[in-house]
Every structure is written in C-alpha cells, then in structure tokens.
PAZAPA-4460 file (N, C-alpha, C; in steps of 0.05 Angstrom, whole numbers, plus 32768, in hexadecimal, padded with zeros to 4 digits):
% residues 317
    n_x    n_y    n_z   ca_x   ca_y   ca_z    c_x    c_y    c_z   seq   type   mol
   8650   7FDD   8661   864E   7FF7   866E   8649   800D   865B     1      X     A
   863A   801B   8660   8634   8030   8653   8646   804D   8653     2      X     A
   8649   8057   8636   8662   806A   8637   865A   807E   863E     3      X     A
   8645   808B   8641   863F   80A1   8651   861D   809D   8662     4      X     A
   8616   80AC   8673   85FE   80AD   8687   85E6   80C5   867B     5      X     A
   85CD   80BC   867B   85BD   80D5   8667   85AB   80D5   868A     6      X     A
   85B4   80C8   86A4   859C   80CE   86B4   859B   80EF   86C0     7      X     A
   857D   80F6   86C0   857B   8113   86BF   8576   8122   86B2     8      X     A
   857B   8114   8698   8580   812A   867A   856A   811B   8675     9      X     A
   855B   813E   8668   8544   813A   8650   853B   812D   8638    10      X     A
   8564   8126   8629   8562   8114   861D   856A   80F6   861E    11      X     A
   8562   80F1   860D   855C   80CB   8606   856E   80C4   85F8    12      X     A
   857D   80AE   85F9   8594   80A7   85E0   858F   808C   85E8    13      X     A
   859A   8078   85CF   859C   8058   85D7   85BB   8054   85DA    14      X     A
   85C3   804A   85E4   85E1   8047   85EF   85EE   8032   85E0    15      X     A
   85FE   8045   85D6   8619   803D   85C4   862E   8021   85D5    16      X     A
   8634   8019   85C1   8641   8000   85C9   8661   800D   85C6    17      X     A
   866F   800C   85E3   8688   8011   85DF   8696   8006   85C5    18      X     A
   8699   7FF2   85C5   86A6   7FE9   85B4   86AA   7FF8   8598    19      X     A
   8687   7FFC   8591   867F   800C   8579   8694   801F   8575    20      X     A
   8686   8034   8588   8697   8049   858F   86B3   8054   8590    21      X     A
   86BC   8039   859B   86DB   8038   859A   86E4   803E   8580    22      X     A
   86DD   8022   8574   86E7   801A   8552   86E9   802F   8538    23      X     A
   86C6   803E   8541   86C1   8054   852E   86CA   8064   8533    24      X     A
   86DA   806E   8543   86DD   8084   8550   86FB   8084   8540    25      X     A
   870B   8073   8541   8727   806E   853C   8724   8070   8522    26      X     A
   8714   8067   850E   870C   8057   84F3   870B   807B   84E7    27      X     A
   86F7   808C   84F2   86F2   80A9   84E7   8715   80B3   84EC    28      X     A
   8721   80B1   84FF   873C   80C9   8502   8750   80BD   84F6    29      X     A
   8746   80A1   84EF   8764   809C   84DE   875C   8098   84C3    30      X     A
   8744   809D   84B2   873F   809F   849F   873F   80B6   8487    31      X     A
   8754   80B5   847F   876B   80CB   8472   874F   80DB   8454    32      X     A
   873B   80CE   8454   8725   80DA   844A   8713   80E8   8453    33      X     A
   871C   80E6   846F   86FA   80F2   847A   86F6   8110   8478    34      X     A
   870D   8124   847C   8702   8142   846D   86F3   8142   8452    35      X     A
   86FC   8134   8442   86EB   8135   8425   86CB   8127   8424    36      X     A
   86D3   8119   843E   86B0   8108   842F   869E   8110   844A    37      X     A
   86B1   811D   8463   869A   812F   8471   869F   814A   8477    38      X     A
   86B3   8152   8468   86B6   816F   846B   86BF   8173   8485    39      X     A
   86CC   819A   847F   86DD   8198   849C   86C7   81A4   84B8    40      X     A
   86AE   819E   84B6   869B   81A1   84CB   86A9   818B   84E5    41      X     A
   86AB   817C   84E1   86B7   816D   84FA   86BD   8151   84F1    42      X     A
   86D2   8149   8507   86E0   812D   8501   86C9   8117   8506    43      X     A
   86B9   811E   850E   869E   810C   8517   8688   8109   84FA    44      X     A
   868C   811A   84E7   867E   8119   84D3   866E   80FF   84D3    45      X     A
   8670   80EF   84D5   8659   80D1   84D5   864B   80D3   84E5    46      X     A
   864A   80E3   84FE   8635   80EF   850C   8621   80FC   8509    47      X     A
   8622   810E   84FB   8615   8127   84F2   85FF   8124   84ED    48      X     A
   85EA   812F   84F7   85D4   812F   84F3   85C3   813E   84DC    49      X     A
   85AD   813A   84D4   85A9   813B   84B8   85A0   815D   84C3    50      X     A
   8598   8163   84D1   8589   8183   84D8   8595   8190   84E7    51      X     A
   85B7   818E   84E1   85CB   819C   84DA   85D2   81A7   84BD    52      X     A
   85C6   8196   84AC   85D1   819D   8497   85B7   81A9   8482    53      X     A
   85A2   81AD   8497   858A   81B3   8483   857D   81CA   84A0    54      X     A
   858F   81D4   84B7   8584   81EA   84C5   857B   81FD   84AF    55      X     A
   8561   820E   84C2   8553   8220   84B9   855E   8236   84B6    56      X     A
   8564   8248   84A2   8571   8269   8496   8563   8275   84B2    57      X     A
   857D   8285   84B7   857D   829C   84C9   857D   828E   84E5    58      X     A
   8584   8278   84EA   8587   826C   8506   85AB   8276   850D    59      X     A
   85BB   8280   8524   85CF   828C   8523   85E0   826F   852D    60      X     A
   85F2   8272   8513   860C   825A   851E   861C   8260   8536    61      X     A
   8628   824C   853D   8643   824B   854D   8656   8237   854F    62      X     A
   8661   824A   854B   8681   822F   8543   868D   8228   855E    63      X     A
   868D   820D   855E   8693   8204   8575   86B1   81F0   856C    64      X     A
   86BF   81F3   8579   86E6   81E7   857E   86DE   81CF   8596    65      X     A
   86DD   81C4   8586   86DA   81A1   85A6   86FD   8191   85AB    66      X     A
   8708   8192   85B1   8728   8191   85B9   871C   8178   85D2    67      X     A
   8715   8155   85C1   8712   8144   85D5   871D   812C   85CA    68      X     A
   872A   811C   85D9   8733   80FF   85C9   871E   80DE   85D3    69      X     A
   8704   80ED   85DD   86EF   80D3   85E9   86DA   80D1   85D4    70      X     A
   86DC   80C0   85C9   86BD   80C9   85B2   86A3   80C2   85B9    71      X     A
   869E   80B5   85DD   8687   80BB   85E8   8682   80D5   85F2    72      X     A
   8698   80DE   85FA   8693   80FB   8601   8688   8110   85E4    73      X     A
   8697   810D   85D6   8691   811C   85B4   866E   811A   85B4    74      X     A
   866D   80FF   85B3   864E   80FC   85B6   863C   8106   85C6    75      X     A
   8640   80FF   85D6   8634   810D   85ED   8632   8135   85F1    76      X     A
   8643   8138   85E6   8647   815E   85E0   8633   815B   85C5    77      X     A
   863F   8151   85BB   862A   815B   8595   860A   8156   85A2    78      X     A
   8607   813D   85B0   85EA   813B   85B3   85E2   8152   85C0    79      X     A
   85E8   8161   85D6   85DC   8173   85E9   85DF   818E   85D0    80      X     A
   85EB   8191   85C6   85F3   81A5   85B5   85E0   81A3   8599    81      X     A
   85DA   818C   8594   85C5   8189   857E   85AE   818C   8585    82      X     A
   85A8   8193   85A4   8589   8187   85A9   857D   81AD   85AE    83      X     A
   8590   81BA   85B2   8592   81D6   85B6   8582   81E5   85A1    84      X     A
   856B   81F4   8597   8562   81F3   857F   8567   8212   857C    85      X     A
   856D   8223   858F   856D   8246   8582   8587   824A   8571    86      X     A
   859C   8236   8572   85B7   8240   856C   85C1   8220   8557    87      X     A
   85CA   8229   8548   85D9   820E   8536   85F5   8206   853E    88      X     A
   85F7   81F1   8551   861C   81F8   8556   8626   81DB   8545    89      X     A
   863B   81F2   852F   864A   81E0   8525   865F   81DC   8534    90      X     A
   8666   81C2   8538   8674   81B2   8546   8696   81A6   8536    91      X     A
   86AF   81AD   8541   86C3   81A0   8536   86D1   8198   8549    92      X     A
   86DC   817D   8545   86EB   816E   8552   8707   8170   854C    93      X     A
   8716   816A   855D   872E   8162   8560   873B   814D   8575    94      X     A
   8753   8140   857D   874D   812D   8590   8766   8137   8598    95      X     A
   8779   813A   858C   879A   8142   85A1   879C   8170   8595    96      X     A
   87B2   8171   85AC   87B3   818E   85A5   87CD   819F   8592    97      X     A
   87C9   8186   8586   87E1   8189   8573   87D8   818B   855C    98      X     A
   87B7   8182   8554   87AD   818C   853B   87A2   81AA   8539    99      X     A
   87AA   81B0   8553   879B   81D1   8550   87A1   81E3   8541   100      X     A
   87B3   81E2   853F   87C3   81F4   8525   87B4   81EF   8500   101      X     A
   87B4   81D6   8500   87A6   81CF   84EB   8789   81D0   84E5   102      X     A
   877E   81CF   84F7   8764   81DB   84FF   875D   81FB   84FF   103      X     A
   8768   8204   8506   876B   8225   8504   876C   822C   84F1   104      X     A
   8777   821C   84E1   8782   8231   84BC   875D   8231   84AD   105      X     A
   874F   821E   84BE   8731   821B   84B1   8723   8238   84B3   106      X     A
   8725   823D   84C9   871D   825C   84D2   871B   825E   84EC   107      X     A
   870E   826E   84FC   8711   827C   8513   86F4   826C   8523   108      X     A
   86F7   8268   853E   86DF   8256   8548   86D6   826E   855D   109      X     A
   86C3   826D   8564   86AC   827B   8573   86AC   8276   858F   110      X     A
   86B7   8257   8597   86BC   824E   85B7   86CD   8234   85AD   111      X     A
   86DD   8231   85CD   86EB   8212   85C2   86E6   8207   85DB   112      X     A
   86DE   81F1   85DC   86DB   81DD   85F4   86F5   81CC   85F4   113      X     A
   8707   81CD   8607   8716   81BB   860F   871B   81A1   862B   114      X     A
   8720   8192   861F   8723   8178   862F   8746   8188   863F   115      X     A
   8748   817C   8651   8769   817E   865C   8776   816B   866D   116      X     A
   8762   8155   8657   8774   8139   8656   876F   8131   8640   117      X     A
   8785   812F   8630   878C   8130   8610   87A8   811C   8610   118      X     A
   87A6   810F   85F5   87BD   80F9   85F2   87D9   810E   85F6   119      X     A
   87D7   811C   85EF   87F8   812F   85EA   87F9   8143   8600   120      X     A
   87DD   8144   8614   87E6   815D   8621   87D5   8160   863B   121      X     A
   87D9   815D   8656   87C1   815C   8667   87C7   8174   8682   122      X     A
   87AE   8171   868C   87B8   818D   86A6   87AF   81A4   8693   123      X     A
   87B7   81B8   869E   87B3   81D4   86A3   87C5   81E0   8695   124      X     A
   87DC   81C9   868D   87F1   81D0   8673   87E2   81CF   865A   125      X     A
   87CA   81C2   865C   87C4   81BF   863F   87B1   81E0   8634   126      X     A
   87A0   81DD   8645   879D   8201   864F   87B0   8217   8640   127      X     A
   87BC   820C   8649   87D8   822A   8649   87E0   822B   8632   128      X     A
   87E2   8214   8624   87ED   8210   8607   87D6   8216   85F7   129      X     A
   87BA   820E   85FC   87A7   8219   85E3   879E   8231   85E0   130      X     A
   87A7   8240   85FB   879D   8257   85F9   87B0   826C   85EE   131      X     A
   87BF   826B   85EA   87E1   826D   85DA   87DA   8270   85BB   132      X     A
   87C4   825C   85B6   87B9   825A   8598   87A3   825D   8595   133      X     A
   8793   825D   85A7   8775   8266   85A7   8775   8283   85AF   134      X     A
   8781   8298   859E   8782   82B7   85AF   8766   82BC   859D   135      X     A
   875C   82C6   85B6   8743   82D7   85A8   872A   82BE   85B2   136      X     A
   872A   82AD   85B6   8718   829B   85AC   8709   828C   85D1   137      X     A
   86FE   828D   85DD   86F1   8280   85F8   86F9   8270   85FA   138      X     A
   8702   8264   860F   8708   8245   8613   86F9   823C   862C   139      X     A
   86ED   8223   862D   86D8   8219   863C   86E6   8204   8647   140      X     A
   86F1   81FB   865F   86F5   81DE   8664   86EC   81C8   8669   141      X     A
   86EC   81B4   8666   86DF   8193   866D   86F5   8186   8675   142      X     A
   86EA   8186   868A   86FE   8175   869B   86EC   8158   86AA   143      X     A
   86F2   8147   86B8   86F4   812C   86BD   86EF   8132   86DA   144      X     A
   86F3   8145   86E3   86FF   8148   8708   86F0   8155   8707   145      X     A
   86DF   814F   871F   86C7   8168   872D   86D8   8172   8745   146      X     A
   86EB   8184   8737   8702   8190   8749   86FB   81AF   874C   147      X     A
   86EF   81BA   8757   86E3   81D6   8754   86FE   81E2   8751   148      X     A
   871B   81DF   8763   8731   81ED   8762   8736   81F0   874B   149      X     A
   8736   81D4   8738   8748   81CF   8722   8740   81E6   8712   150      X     A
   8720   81E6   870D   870D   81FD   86FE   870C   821C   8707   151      X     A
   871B   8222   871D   871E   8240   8725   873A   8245   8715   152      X     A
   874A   8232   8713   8761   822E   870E   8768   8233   86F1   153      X     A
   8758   8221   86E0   8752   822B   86C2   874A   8243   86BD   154      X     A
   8730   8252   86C9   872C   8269   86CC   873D   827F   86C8   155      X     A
   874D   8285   86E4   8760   8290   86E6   877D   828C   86D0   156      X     A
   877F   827D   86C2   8792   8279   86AF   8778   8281   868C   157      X     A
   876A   8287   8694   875D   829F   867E   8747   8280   866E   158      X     A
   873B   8273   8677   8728   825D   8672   8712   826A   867C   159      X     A
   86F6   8269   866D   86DC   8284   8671   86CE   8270   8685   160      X     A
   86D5   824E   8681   86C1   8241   868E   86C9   8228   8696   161      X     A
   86BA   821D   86A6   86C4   81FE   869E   86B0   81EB   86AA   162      X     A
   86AE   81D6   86A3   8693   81BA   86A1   86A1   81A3   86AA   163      X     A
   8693   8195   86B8   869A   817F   86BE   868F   816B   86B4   164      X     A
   869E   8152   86AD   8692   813F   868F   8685   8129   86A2   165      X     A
   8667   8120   8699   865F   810A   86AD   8650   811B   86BD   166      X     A
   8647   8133   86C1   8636   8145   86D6   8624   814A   86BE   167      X     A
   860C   8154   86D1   85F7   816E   86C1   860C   8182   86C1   168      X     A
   8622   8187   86C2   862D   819E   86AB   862A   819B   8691   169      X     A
   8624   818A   8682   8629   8182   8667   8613   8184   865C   170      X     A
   85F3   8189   8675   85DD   818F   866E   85D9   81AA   865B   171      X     A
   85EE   81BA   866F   85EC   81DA   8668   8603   81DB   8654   172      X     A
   8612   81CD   8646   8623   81D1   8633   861C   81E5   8625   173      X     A
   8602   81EE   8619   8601   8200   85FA   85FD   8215   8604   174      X     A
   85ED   821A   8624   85E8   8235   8633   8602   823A   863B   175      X     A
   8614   822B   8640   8631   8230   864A   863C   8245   8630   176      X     A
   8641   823A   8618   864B   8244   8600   8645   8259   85FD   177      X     A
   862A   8259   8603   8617   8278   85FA   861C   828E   8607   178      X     A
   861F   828A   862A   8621   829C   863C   8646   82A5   863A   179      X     A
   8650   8297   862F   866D   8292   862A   8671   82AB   861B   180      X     A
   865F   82A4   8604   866B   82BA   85EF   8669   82DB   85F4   181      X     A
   8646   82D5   85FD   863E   82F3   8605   864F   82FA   861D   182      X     A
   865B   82EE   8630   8665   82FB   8645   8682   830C   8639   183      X     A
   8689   82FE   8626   86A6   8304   8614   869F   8321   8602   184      X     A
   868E   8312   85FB   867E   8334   85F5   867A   834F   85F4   185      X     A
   866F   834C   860E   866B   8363   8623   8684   8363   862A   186      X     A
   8691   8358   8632   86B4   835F   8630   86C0   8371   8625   187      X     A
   86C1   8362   860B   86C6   8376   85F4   86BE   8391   85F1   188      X     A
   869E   8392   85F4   869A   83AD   85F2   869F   83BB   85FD   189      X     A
   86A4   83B6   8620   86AE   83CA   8631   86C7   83CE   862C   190      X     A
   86DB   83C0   8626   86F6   83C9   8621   86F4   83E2   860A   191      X     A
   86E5   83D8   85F7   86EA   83EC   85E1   86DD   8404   85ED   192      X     A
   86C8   8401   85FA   86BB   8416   8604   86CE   8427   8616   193      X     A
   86DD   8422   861C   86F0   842F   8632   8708   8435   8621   194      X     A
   870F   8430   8610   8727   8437   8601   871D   843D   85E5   195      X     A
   8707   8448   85D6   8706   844E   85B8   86E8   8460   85BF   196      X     A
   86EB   8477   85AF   86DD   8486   85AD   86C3   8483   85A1   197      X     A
   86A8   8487   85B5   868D   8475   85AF   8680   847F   8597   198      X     A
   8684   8499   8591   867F   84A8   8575   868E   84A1   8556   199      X     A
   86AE   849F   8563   86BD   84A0   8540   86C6   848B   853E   200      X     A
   86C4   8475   8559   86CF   845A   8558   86EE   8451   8554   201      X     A
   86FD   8474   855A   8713   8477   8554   871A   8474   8578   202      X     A
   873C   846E   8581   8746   8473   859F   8740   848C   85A6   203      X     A
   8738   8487   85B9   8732   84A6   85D3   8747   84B0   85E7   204      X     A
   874E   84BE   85EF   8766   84C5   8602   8778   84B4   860C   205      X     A
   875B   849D   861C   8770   848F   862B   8781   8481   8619   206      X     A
   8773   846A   85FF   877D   8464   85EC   879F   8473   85E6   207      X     A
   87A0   8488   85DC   87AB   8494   85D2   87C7   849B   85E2   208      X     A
   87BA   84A6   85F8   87D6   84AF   860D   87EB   848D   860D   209      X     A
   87D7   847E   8610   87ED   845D   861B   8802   845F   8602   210      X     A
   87F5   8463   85ED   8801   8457   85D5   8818   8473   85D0   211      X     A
   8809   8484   85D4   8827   8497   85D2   8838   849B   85ED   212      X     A
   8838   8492   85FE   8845   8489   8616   885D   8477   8609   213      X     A
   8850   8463   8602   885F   8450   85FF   886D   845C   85E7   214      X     A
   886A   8462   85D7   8879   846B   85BD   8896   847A   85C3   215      X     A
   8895   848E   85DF   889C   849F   85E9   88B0   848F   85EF   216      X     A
   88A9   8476   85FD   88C4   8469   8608   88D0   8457   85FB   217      X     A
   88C3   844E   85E4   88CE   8441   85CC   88E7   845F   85C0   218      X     A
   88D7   8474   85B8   88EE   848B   85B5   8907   8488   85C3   219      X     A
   8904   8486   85DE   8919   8497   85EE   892A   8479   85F3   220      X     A
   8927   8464   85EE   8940   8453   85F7   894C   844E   85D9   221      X     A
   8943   845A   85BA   8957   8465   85AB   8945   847C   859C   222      X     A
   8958   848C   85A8   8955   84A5   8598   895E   84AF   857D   223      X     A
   896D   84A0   857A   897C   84A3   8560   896A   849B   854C   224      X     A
   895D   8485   854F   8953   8474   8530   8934   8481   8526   225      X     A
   8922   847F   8540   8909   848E   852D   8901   84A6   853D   226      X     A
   88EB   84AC   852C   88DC   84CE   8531   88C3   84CB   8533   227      X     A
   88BB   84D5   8555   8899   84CF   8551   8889   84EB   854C   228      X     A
   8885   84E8   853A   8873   8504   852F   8853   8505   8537   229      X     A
   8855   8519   8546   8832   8520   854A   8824   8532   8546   230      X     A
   880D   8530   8533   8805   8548   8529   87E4   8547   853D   231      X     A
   87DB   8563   8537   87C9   856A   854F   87B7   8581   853F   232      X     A
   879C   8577   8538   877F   857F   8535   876D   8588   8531   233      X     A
   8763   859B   853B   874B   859F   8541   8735   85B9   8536   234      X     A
   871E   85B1   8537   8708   85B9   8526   86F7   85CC   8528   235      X     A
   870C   85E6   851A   86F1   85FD   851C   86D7   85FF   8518   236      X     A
   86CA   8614   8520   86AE   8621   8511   86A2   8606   851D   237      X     A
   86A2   85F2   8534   868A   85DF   8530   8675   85DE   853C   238      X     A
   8677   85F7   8555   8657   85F7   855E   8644   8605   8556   239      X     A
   8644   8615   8537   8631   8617   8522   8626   8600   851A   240      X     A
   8639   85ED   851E   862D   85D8   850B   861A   85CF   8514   241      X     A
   8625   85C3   8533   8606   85C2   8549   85F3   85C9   8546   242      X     A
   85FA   85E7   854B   85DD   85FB   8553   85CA   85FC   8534   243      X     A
   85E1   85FE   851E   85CD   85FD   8509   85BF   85E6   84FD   244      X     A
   85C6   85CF   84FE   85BB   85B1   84EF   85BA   85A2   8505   245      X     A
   85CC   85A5   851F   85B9   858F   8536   85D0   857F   853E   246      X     A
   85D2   8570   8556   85E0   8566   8559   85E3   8547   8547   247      X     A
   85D1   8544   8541   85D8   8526   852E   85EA   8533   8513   248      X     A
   85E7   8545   8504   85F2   854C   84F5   8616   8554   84FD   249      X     A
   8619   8561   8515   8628   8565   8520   8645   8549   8527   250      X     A
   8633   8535   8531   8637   8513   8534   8643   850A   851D   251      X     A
   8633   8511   850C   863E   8507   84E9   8654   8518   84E0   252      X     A
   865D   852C   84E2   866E   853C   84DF   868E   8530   84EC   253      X     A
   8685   8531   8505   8698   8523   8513   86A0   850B   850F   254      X     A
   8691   84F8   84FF   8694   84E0   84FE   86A6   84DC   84E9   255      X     A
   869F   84F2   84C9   86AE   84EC   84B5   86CC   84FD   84BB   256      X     A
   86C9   8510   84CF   86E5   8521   84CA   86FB   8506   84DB   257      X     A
   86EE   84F3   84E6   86FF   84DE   84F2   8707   84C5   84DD   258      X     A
   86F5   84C0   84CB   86F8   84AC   84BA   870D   84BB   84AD   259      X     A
   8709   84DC   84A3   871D   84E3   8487   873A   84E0   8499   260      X     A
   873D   84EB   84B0   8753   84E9   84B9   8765   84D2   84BB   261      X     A
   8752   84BA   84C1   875C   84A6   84C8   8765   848F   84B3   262      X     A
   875A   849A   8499   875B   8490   8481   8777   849B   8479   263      X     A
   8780   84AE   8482   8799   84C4   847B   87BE   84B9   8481   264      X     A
   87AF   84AA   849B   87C9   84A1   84A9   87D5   8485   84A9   265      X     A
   87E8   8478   84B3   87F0   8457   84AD   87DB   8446   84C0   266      X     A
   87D4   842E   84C1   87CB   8418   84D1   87DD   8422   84EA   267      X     A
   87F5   841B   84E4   880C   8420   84F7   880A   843E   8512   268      X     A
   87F9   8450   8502   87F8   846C   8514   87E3   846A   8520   269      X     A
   87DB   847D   853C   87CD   847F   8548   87BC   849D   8540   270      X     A
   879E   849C   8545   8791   84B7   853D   877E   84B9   8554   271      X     A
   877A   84CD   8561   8768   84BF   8581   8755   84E0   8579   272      X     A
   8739   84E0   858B   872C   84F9   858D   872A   84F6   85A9   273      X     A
   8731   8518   85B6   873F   8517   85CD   871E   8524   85E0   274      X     A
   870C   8529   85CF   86FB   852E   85D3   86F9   8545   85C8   275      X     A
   86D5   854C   85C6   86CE   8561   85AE   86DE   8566   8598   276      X     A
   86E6   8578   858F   86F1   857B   8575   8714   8573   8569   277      X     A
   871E   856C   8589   8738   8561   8585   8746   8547   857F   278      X     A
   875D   8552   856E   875E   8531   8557   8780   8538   855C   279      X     A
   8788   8524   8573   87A4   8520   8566   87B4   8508   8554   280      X     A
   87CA   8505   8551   87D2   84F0   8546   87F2   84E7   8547   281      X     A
   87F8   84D1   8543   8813   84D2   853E   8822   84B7   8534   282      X     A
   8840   84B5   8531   8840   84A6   8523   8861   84A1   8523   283      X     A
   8867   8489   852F   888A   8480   852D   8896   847F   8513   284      X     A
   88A7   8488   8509   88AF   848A   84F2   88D0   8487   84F0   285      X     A
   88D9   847C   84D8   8901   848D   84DA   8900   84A2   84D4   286      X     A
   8917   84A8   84DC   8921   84CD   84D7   8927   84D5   84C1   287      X     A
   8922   84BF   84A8   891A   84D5   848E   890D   84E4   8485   288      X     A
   8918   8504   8483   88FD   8518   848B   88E9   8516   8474   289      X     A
   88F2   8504   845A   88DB   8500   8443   88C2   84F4   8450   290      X     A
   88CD   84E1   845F   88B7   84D1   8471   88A2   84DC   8482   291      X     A
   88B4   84F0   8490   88A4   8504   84A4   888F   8512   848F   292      X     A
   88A1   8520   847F   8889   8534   8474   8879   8527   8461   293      X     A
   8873   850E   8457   885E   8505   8447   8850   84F5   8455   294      X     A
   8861   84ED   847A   883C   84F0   848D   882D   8504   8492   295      X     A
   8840   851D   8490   8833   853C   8492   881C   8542   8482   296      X     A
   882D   8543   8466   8816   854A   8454   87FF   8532   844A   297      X     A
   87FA   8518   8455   87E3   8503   844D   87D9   8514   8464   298      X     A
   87E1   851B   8482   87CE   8526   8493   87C6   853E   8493   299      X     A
   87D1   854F   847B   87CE   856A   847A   87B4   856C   8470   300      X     A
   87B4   8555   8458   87AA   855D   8439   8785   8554   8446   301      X     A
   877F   8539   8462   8768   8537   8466   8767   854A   847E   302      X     A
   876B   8558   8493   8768   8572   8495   876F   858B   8486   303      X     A
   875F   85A4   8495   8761   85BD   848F   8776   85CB   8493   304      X     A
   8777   85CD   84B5   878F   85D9   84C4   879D   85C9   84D1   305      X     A
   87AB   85AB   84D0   87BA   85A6   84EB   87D1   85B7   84EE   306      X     A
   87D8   85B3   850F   87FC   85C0   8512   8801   85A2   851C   307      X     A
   8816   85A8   8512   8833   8596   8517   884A   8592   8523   308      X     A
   8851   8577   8533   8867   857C   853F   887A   856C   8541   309      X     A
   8891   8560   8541   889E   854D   8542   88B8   8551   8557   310      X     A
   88B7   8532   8569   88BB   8527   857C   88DC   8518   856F   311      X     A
   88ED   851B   857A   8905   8502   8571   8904   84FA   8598   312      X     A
   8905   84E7   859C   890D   84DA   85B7   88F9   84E2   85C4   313      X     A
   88F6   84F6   85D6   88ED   8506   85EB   88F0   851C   85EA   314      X     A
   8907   8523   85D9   8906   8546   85D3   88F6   8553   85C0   315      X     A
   88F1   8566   85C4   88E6   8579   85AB   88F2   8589   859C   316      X     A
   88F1   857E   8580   8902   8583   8568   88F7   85A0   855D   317      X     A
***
C-alpha cells in the first residue's frame, strides 16, 4: 500500500516503501548525531534536497515549524513545498509537542503547521497548548478528519487555518502559508494603525488614554506605594514652520521632537501625540521625590517648556 496518494497532483513521485519509511524515519530521531551532521534545518535532514542548499540570492525564505509524528506525511509537505519556486521554505520537524520548547531556543518561525494527533497530545488540546508557546507565531492545522466543525473549531480557538491530510488541501499547502502570513500582516498593521501614531510611530490618544486608565486604577487600589507623574507638551511657534519650509519639513520636525522625547523617558513610560503639537507623558513610579524629579528633569532637559503634574492615587497632589 502506498503511504500517500499523488492522484490529481501535478507532481510525480515513485512510492516509498513503508517499511523504508518506517525504519528511516525512527533511525534519523533516534540518532543522537543528526543536528551535527544535518544541522538544525530539520529532523528530516537526509531528505533535503540539493536546491535547497544552493537556492538563488534574493529568493525570500520562510521558516516553516512542521509539529508531525508520520514521516509520509513530512514527505509529502517538503515535496509540495519544494516544488513551490517564488519562496524557499525551510522546513523543521518535530514529532511530539514536548520538543517545542527546545526547538524555539533555535529562533522564532514564520508559520507552524500542526498535526493534532501527536504521540503526547491529541484534539483541540493540543491546539491550546502550542499556542501557549507559539505567541506571535500562525498556526495552521492538519488534521486527518474532513470535519469542517472540527476546523471552525480550531479557528475560533485562534488557528489562522486548517488542511485536511489526504485531500487537494495539501495541493495548496505553500499558497496556504503565504496567504497565512500576509493576512497576519495586514493584521498587524491595522492594529498598529489604530493605536500608534502614523507620523512619530509613537501611541496616539487612544493608545495612551487605555494605558493611563489603567495606571489610574493600578494607583487607586494602593495609594500609598506609587506616584503616577504626568508631564504635558506642547509646541510653539510651529505654523511658521509650515508656512515657511513646507509641510514635509514641518513632518520632520515633528518626527524628531518625538524621537528626542521619547529617547528622554523609561521603556516602562508612556509618551503619546495627542495630535498636532501635543505630547503628553507619564510614568508609575515610588514616592521617592529623587525619583520624581530626575523623571522631571531627563524630560525637562529634551524639551523647552513642559508643565508638570503629579498624580498620587487619583488625587491631585
């Protein structure tokens, strides 16, 4: 019997002898050498094709997380994924989800395809646990069940996609990846776009109000221990600047009086432009007033004029 079906598909393969498959498959994961003599590109290293390792400069990689314990399936993904020629996807394996941790310390992956039938972990639990450790990162499912529920189901528990193994899903595997990333993307940008200011790249109102909202109520259930100090902005004389050098000059202006400011204050503080020329800021602190006033004066010294105010709890000090 043959370990996987190529009818439909464009490509051609000669069919692996289970057995093969089996043996080698076990022979690579328990072979306490194989990072050194194939590197940590993937547990499949004896796979690897030679135009992988001699792709053309300036073709764009992608790191691909394969989380599968079938090594006809492994095969079957690298082939559709090798045959893909705009994009290079390096490919790494894993087979249970208990090496993920160890896997991660390599670096950060681009998409992760997961199986959620795994030796240590199956269902929709296994889901829940990689994504726990995969923050930041897409997760794609392969599943066994042409269960449309099962796949709304992944979805909704924060999975971007999911394939069914043994279908022409597996045709579209690398357009899957691709459309994967860019949709995450455009994600991204709209969030930032909605919360960071499109000029100084610094938080915008809305940004700003949550975070000192919340600070507010971090204050007020102890008042005693810290002081949120907020200092507040803004930039005379600037529609000369306009009218005289233009608004791009104007743009640039704005841009560095946000870098100097923001260079002024902790990681820890918030600095938002509230629009046009207004710059507030602020910043949880203890009530050692040395503390207070040497965030004063780092924020004095990159502005001209701020005023100043400081907050203990909810009252005004």
């Amino acid at each position: 019997m043959r370990p996987w079906n190529f009818r439909g598909s464009k490509f051609a393969a000669r069919p692996i002898c289970p057995r093969f498959l089996r043996e080698n498959f076990h022979r690579v994961q328990d072979d306490p050498k194989r990072e050194r003599s194939h590197g940590p590109a993937s547990d499949f290293g004896w796979l690897a094709d030679s135009h992988r390792q001699n792709a053309a400069a300036g073709i764009p990689v992608v790191r691909v997380l394969l989380i599968e314990d079938d090594a006809a399936d492994v095969l079957l993904a690298r082939t559709h994924l090798d045959h893909w020629k705009a994009h290079r996807f390096q490919l790494t394996c894993i087979t249970r989800l208990s090496k993920l941790a160890n896997i991660l310390r390599r670096g950060p992956f681009d998409v992760a395809l997961l199986d959620l039938s795994l030796p240590d972990s199956r269902g929709l639990d296994t889901l829940a646990e990689a994504s726990t450790r995969l923050v930041g990162t897409p997760i794609i499912v392969l599943t066994a069940l042409n269960d449309h529920e099962v796949g709304m189901k992944a979805m909704r528990q924060g999975a971007q996609d999911y394939l069914v193994k043994g279908t022409n899903d597996m045709l579209a595997l690398a357009r899957t990846i691709l459309h994967t990333m860019e949709r995450v993307r455009l994600k991204e940008e709209i969030e930032r776009a909605a919360l960071f200011d499109e000029l100084t790249g610094i938080p915008n109102r809305h940004l700003f109000t949550d975070r000192l909202e919340r600070a507010l109520r971090r204050a007020a259930r102890d008042p005693g221990r810290d002081y949120l100090c907020l200092a507040y902005f803004d930039l005379d004389g600037f529609k000369p600047v306009n009218d005289t050098f233009g608004h791009q000059a104007g743009d640039t202006l704005l841009a560095g009086v946000a870098a100097r400011l923001a260079d002024a204050i902790r990681s820890s503080d918030t600095i938002a432009r509230l629009g046009g020329t207004s710059w507030p800021a602020f910043s949880s602190m203890s009530a050692a007033r040395s503390k207070r006033w040497k965030w004063w004066r780092s924020f004095a010294e990159a502005s001209p004029s701020p005023t100043f105010s400081t907050f203990r709890g909810t009252s005004r000090s």
